[in-house]
C-alpha positions as CSV (number, residue, x, y, z in Angstrom):
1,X,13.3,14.3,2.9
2,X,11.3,16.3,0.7
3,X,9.3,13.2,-0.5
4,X,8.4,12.2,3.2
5,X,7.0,15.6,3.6
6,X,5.1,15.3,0.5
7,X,3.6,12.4,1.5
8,X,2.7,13.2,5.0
9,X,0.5,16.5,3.4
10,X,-0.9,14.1,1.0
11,X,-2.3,11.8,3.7
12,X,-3.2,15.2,6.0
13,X,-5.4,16.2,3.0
14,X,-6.6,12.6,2.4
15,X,-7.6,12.5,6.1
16,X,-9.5,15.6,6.1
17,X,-11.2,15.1,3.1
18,X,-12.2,11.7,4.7
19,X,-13.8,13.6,7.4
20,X,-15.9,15.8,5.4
21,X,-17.6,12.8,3.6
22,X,-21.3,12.4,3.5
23,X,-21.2,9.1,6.4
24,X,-17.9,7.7,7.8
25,X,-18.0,4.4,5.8
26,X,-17.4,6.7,2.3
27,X,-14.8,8.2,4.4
28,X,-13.0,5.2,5.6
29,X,-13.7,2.9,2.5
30,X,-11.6,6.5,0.6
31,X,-9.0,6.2,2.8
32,X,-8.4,2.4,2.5
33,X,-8.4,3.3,-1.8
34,X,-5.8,5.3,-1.5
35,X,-3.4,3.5,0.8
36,X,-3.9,0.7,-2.2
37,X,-3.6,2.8,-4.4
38,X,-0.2,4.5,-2.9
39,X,0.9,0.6,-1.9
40,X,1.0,0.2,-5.5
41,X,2.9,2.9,-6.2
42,X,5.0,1.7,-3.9
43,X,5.7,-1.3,-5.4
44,X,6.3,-0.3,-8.6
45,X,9.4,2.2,-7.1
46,X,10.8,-0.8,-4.9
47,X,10.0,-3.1,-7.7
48,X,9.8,-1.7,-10.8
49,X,9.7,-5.3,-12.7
50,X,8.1,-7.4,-11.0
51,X,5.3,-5.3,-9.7
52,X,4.5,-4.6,-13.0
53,X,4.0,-8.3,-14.2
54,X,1.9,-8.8,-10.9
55,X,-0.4,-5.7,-11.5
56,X,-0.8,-6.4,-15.0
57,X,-1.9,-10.2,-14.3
58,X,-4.1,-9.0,-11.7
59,X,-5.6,-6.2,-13.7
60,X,-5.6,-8.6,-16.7
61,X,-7.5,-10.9,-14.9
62,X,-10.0,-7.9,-12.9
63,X,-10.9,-7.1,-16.7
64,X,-11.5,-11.0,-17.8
65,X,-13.8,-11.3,-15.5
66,X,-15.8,-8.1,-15.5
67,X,-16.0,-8.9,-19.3
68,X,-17.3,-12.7,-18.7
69,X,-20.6,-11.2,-16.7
């Protein structure tokens, strides 16, 4: 129960800091990095090892072709 709480205040603060961003596109594209981020996180508790290979293919392959330009 405690974690659910935790969470809900997280995403209270997330939203309001949303709202006090300079334009509402900052604001929504902040919200939409933190759900991904937390999805993540999410993952890797549900899923500890496959989530892990997945992520690091995926941030494998982010930094291959960042590297390539």
């Amino acid at each position: 129960m405690f974690l659910e709480i935790l969470a809900a205040t997280f995403y209270l603060f997330t939203l309001i800091a949303a709202f006090k961003m300079e334009t509402p596109l900052k604001g929504l594209l902040f919200v939409l990095a933190v759900i991904a981020v937390s999805g993540i996180l999410y993952l890797f508790i549900l899923f500890p090892g496959i989530s892990g290979i997945v992520v690091s293919v995926m941030l494998g392959a982010f930094i291959l072709k960042q590297g390539s330009r």
